[in-house]
VMD Tcl script that builds the backbone (N, CA, C; Angstrom):
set m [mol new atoms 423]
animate dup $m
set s [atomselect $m all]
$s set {name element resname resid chain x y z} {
  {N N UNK 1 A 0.851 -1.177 0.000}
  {CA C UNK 1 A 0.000 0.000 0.000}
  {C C UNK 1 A 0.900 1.244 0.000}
  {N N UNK 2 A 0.280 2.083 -0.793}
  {CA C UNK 2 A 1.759 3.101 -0.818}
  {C C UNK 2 A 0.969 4.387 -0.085}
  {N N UNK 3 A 2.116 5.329 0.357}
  {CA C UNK 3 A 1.561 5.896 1.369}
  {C C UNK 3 A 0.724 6.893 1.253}
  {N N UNK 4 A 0.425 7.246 0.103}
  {CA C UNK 4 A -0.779 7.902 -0.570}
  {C C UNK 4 A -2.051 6.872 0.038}
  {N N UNK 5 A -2.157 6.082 -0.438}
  {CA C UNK 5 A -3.343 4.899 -0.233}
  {C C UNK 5 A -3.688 4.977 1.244}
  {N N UNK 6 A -2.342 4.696 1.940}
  {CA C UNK 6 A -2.468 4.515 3.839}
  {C C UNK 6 A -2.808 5.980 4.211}
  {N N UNK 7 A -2.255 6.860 4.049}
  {CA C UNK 7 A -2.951 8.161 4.013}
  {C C UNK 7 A -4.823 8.296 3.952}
  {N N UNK 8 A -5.109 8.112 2.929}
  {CA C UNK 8 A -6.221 8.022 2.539}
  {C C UNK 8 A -7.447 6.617 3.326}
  {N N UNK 9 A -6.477 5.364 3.517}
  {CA C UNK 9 A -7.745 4.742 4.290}
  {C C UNK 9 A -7.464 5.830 5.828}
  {N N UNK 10 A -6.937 5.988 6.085}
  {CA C UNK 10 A -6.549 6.615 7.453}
  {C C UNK 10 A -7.665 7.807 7.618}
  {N N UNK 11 A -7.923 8.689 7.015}
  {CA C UNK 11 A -8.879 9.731 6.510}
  {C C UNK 11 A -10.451 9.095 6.760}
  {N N UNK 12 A -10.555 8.094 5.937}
  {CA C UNK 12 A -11.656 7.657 5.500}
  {C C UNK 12 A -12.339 6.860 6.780}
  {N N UNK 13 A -11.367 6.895 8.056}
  {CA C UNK 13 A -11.561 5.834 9.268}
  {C C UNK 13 A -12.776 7.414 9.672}
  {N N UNK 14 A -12.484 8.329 9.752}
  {CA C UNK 14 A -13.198 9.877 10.379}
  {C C UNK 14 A -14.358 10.031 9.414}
  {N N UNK 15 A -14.310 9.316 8.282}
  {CA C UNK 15 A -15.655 9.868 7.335}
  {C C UNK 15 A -16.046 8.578 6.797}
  {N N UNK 16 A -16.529 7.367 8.051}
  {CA C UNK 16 A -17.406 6.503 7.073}
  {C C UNK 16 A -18.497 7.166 6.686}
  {N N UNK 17 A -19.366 8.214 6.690}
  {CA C UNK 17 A -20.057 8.689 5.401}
  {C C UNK 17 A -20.562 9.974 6.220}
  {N N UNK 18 A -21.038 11.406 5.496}
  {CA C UNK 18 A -21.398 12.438 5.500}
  {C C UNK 18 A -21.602 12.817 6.766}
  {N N UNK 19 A -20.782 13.326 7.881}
  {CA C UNK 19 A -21.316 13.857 8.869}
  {C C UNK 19 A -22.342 14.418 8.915}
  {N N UNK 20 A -22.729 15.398 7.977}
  {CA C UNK 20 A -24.228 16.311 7.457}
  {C C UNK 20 A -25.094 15.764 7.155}
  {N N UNK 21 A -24.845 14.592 6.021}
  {CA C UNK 21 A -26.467 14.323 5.348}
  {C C UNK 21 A -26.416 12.858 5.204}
  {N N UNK 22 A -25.352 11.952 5.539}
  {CA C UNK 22 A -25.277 10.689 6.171}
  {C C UNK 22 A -25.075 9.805 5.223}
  {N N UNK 23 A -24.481 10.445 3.868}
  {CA C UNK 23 A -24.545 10.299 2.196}
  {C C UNK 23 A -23.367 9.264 2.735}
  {N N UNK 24 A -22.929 8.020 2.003}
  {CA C UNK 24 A -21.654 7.399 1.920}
  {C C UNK 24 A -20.799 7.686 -0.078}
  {N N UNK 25 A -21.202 8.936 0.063}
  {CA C UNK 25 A -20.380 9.032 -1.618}
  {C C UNK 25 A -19.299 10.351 -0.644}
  {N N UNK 26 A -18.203 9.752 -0.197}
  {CA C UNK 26 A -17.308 10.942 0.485}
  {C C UNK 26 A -16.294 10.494 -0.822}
  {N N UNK 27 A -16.001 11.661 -0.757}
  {CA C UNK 27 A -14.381 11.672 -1.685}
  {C C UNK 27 A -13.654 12.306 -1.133}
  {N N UNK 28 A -12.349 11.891 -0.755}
  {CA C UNK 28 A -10.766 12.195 -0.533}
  {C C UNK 28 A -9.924 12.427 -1.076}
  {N N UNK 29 A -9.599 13.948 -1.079}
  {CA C UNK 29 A -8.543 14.725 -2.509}
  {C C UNK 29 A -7.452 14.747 -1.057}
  {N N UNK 30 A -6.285 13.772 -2.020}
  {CA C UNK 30 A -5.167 14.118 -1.299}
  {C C UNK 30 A -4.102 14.265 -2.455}
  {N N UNK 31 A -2.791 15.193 -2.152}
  {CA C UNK 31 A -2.292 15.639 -2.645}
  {C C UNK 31 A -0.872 16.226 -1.652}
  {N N UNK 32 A 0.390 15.058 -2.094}
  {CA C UNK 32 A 1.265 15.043 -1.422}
  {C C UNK 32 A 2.631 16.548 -2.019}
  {N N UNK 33 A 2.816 17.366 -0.848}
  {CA C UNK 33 A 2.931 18.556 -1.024}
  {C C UNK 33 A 2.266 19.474 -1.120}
  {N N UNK 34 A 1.160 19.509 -0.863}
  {CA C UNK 34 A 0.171 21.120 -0.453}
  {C C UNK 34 A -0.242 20.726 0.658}
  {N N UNK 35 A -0.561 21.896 1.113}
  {CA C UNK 35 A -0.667 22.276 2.977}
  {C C UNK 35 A -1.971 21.546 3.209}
  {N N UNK 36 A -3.131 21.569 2.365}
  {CA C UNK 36 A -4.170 21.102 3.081}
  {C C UNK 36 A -4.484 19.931 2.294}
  {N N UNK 37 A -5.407 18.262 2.543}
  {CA C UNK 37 A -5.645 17.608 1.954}
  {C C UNK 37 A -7.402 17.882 2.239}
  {N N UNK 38 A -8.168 17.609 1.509}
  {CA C UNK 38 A -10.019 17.614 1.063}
  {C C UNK 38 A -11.394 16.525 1.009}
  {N N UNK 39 A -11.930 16.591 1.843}
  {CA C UNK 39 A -13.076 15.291 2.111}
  {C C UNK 39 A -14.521 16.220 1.366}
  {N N UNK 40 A -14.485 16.070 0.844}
  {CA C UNK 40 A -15.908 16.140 -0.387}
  {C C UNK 40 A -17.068 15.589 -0.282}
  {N N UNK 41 A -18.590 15.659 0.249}
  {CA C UNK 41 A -19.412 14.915 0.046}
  {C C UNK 41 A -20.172 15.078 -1.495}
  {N N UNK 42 A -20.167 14.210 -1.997}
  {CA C UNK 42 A -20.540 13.712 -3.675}
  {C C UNK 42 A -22.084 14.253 -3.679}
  {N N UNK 43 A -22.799 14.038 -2.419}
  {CA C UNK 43 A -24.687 14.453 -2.346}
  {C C UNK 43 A -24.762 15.740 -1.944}
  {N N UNK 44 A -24.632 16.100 -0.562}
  {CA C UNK 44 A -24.672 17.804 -0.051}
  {C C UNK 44 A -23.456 18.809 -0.564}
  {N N UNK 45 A -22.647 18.507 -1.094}
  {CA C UNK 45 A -21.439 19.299 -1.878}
  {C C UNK 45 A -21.194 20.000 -0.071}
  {N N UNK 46 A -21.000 19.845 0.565}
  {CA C UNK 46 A -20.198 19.718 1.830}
  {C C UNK 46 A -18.813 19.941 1.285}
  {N N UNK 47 A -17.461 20.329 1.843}
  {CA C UNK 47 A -16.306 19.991 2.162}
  {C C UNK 47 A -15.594 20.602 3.433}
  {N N UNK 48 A -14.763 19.762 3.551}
  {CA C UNK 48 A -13.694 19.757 5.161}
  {C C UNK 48 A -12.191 20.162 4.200}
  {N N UNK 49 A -11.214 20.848 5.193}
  {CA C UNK 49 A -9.882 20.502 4.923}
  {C C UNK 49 A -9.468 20.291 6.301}
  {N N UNK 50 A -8.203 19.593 5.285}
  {CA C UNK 50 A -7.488 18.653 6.720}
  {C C UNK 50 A -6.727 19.078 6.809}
  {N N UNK 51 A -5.752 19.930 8.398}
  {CA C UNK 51 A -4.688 20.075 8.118}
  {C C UNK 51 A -3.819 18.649 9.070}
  {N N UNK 52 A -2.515 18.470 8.435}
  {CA C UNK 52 A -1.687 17.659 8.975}
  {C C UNK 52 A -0.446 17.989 9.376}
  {N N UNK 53 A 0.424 16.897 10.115}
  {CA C UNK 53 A 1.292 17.752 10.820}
  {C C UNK 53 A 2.831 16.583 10.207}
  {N N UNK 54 A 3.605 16.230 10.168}
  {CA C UNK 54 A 4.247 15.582 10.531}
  {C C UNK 54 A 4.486 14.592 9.279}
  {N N UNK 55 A 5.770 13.608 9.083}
  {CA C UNK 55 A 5.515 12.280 8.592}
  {C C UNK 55 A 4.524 11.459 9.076}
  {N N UNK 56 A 4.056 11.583 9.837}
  {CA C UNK 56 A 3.558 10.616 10.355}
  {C C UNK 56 A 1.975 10.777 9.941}
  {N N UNK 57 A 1.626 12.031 9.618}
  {CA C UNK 57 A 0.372 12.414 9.005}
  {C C UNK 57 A -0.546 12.392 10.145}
  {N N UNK 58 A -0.211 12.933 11.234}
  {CA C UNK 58 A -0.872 13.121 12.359}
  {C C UNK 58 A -1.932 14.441 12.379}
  {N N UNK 59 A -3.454 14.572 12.227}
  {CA C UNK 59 A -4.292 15.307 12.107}
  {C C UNK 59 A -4.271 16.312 12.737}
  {N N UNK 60 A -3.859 17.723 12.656}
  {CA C UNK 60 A -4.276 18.522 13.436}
  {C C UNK 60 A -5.573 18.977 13.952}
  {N N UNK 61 A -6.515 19.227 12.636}
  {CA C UNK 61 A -7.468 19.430 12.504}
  {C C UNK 61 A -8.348 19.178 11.414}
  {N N UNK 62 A -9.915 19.217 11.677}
  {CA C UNK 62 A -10.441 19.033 10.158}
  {C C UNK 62 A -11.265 20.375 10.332}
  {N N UNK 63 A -11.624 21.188 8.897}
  {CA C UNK 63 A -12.429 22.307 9.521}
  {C C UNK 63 A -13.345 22.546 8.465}
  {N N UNK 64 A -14.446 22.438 8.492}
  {CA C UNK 64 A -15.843 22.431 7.389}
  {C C UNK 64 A -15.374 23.816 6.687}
  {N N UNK 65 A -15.498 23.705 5.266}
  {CA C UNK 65 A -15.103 24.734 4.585}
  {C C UNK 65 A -16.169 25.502 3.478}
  {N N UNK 66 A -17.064 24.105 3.305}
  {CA C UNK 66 A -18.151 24.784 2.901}
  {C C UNK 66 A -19.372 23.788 3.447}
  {N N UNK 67 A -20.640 24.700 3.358}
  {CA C UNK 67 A -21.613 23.663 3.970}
  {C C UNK 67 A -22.021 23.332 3.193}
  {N N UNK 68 A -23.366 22.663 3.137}
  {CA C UNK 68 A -24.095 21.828 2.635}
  {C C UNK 68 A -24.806 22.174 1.877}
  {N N UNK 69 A -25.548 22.028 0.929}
  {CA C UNK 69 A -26.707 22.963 0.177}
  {C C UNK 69 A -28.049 22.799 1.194}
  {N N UNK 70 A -28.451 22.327 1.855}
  {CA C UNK 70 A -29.450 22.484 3.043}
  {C C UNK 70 A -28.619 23.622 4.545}
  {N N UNK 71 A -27.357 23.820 4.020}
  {CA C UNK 71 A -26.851 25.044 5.229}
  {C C UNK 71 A -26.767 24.096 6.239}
  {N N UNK 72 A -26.902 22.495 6.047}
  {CA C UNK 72 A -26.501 22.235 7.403}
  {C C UNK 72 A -24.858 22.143 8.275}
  {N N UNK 73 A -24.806 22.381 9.077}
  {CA C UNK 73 A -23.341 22.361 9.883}
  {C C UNK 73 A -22.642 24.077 9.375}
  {N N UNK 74 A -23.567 24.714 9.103}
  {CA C UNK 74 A -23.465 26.242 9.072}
  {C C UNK 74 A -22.657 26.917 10.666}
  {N N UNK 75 A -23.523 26.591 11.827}
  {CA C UNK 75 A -22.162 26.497 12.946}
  {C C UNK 75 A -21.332 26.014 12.948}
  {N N UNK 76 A -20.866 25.222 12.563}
  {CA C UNK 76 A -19.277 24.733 12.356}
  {C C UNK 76 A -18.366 25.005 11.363}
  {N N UNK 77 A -19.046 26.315 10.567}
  {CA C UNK 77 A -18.431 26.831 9.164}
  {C C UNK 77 A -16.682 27.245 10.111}
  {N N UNK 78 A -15.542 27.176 9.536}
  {CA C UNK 78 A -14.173 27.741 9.769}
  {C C UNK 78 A -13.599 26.960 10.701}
  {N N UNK 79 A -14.687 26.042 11.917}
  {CA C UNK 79 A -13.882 26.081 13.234}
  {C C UNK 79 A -13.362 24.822 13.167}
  {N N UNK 80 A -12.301 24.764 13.819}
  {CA C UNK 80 A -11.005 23.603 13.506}
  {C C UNK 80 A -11.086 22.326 14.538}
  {N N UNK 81 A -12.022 21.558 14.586}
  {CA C UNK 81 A -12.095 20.672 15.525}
  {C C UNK 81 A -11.338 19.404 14.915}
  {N N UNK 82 A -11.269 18.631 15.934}
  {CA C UNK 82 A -10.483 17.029 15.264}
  {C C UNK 82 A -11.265 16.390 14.536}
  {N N UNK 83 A -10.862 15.060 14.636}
  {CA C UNK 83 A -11.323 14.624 13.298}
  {C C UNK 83 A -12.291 13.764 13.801}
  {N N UNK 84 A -12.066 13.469 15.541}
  {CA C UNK 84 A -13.077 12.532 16.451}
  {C C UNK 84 A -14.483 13.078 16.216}
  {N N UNK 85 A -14.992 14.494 16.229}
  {CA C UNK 85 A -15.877 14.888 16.470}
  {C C UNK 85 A -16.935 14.455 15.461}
  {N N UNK 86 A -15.581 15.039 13.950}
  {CA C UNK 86 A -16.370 14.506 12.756}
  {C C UNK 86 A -16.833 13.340 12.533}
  {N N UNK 87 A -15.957 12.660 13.079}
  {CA C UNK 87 A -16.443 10.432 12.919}
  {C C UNK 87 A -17.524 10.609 14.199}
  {N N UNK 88 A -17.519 11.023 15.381}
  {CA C UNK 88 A -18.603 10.599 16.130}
  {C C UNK 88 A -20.107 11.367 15.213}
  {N N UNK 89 A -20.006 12.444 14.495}
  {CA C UNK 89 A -21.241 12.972 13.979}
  {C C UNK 89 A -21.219 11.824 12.653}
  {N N UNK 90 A -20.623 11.759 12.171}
  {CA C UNK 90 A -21.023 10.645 10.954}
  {C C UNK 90 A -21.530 9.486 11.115}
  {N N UNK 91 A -20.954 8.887 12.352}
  {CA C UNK 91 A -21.931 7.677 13.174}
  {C C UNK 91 A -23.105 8.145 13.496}
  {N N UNK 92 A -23.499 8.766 14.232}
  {CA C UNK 92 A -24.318 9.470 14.753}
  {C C UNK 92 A -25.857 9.392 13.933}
  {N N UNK 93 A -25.167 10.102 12.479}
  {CA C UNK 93 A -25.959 10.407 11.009}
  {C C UNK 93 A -25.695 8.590 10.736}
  {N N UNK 94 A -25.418 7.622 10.457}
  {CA C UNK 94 A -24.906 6.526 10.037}
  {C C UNK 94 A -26.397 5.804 11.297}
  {N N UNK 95 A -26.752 6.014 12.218}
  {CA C UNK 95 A -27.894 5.625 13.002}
  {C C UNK 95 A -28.476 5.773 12.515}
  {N N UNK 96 A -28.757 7.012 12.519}
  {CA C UNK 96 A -30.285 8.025 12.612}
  {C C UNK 96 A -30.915 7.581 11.098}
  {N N UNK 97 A -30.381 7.482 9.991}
  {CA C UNK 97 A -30.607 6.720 8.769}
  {C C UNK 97 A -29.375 6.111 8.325}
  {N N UNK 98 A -30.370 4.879 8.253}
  {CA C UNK 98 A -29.916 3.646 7.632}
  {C C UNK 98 A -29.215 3.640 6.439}
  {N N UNK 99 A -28.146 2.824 5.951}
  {CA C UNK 99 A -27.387 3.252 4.211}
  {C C UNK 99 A -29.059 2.772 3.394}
  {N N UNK 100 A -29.049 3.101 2.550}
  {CA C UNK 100 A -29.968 2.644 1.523}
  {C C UNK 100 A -28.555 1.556 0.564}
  {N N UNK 101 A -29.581 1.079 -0.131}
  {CA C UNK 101 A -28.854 0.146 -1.430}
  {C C UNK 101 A -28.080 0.811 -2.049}
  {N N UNK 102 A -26.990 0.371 -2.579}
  {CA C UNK 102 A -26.334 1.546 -4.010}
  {C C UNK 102 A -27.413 2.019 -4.467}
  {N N UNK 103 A -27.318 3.277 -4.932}
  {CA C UNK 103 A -27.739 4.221 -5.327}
  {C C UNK 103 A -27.878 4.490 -6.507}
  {N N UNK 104 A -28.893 4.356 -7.712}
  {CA C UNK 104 A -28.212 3.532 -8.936}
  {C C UNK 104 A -28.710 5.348 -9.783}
  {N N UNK 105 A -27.484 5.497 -10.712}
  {CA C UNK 105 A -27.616 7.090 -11.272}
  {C C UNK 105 A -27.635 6.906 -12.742}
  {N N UNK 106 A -28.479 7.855 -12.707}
  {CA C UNK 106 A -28.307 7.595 -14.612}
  {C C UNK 106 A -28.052 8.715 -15.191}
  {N N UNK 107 A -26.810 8.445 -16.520}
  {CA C UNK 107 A -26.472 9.486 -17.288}
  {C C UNK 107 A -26.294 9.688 -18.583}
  {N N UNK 108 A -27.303 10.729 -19.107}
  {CA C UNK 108 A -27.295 10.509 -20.555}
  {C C UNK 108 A -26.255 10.884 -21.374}
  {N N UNK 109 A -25.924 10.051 -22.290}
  {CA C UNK 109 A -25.048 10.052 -23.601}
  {C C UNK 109 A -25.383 10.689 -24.495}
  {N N UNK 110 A -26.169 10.418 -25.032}
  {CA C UNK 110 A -26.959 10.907 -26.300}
  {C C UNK 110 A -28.404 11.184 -26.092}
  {N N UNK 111 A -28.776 11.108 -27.505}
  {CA C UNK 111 A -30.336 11.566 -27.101}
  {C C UNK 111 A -31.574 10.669 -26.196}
  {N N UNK 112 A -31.201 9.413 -26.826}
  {CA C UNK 112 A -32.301 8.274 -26.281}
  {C C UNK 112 A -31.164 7.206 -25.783}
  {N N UNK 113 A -30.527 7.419 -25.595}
  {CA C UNK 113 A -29.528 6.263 -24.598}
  {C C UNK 113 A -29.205 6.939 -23.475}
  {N N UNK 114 A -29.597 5.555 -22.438}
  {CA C UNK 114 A -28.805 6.055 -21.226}
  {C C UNK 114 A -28.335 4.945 -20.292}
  {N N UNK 115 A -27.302 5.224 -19.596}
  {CA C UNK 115 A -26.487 4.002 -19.527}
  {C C UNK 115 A -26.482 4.564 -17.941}
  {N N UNK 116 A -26.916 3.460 -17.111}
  {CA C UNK 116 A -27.162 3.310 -15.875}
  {C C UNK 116 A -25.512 2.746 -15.141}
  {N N UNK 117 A -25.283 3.842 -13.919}
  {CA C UNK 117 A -23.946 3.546 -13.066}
  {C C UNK 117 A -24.934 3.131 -11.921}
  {N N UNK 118 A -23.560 2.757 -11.103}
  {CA C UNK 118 A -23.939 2.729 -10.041}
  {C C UNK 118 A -22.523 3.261 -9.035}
  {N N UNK 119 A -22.618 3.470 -7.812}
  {CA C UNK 119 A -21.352 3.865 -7.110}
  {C C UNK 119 A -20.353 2.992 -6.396}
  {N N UNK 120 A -19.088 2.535 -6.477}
  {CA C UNK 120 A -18.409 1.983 -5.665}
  {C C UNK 120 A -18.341 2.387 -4.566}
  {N N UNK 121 A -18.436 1.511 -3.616}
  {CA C UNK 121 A -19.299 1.345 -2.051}
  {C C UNK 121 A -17.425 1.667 -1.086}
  {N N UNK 122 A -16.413 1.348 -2.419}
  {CA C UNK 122 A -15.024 1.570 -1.689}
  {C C UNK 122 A -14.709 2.879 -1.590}
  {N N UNK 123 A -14.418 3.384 -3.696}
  {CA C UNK 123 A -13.380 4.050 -3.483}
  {C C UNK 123 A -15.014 5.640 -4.029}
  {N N UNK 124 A -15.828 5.083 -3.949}
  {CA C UNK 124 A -17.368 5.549 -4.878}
  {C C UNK 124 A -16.701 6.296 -5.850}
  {N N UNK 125 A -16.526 5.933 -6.626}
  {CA C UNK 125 A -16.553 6.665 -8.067}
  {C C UNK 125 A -17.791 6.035 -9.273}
  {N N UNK 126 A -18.110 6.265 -9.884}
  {CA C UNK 126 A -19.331 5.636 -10.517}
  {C C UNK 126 A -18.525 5.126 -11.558}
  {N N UNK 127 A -19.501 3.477 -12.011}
  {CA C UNK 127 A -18.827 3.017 -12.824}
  {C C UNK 127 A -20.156 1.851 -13.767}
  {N N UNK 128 A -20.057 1.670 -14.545}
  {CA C UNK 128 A -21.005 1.274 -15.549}
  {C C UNK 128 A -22.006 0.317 -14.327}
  {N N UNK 129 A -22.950 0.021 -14.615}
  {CA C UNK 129 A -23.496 -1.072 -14.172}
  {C C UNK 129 A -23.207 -2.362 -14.512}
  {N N UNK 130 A -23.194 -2.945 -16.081}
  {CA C UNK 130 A -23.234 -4.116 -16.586}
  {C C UNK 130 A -21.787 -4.765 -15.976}
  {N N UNK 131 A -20.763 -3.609 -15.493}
  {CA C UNK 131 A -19.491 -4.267 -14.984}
  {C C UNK 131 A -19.601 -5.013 -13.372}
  {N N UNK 132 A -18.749 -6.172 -13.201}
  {CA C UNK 132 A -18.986 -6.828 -11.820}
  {C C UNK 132 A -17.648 -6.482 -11.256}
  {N N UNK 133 A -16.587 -5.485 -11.628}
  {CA C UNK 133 A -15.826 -4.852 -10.589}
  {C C UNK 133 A -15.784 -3.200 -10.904}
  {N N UNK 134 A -15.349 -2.748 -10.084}
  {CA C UNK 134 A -15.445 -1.506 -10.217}
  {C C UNK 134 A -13.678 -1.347 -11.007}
  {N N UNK 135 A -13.813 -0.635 -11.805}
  {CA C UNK 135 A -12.818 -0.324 -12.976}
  {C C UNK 135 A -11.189 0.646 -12.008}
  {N N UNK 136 A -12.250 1.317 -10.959}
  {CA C UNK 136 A -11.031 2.195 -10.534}
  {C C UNK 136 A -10.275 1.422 -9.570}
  {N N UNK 137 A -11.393 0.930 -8.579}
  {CA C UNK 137 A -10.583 0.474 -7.206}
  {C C UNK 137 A -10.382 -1.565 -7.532}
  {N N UNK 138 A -11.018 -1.825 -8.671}
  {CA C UNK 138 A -11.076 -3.369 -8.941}
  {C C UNK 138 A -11.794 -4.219 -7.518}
  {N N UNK 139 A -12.828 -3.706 -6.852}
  {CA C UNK 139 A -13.688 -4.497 -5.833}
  {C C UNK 139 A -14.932 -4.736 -7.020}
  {N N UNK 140 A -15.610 -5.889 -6.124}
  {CA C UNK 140 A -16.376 -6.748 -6.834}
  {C C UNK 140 A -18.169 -5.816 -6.238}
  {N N UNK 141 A -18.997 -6.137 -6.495}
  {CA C UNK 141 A -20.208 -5.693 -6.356}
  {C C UNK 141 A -20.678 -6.197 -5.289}
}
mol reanalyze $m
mol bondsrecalc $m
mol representation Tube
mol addrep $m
């Protein structure tokens, strides 16, 4: 696993899915050499930055950078809490509603075709339906 990857499951331990809206489509922009790395929710367009400290990639803080399109976590706009707070609210949201099934999205090509994705449950990036692994992260359905 290279340390981009360990980086990134490490992240993803604080955001099994949307602190805000309890969505499991989080995406993780990391990017070795800039100051901050980025947790994205794919449904409420939410984002956090992370700052880190060290080789060791020890969290200083995570701090909501934009909210949600429902304005939720609008009090917590700027302020720099850890990353515990964020995983205990994502559990929290991870109760309160249940995951639903993949989430199946459709996107048109052309005029009268449309070719149904669905989301990888790993790395979620959307990827054809008719396929039985996901193309980016190679997990099975």
């Amino acid at each position: 696993m290279s340390s981009e990857e360990e980086w990134e499951s490490h992240l993803a331990k604080f955001f099994p899915c949307c602190p805000l809206c309890g969505s499991d489509g989080i995406e993780i922009d990391i990017a070795f050499g800039r100051r901050y790395d980025y947790v994205t929710c794919f449904d409420c367009k939410a984002k956090w930055e992370v700052d880190w400290k060290g080789e060791d990639f020890r969290v200083e803080y995570v701090k909501l950078v934009e909210v949600d399109v429902n304005r939720e976590g609008k009090g917590h706009l700027q302020d720099e809490l850890s990353p515990d707070f964020w995983r205990k609210m994502a559990l929290r949201k991870q109760k309160a509603e249940p995951r639903k099934e993949q989430a199946r999205e459709k996107e048109i090509i052309r005029e009268k075709e449309v070719i149904v994705k669905i989301r990888c449950p790993y790395c979620h990036k959307l990827y054809d339906e008719a396929l039985d692994k996901c193309p980016n992260c190679g997990a099975s359905r």
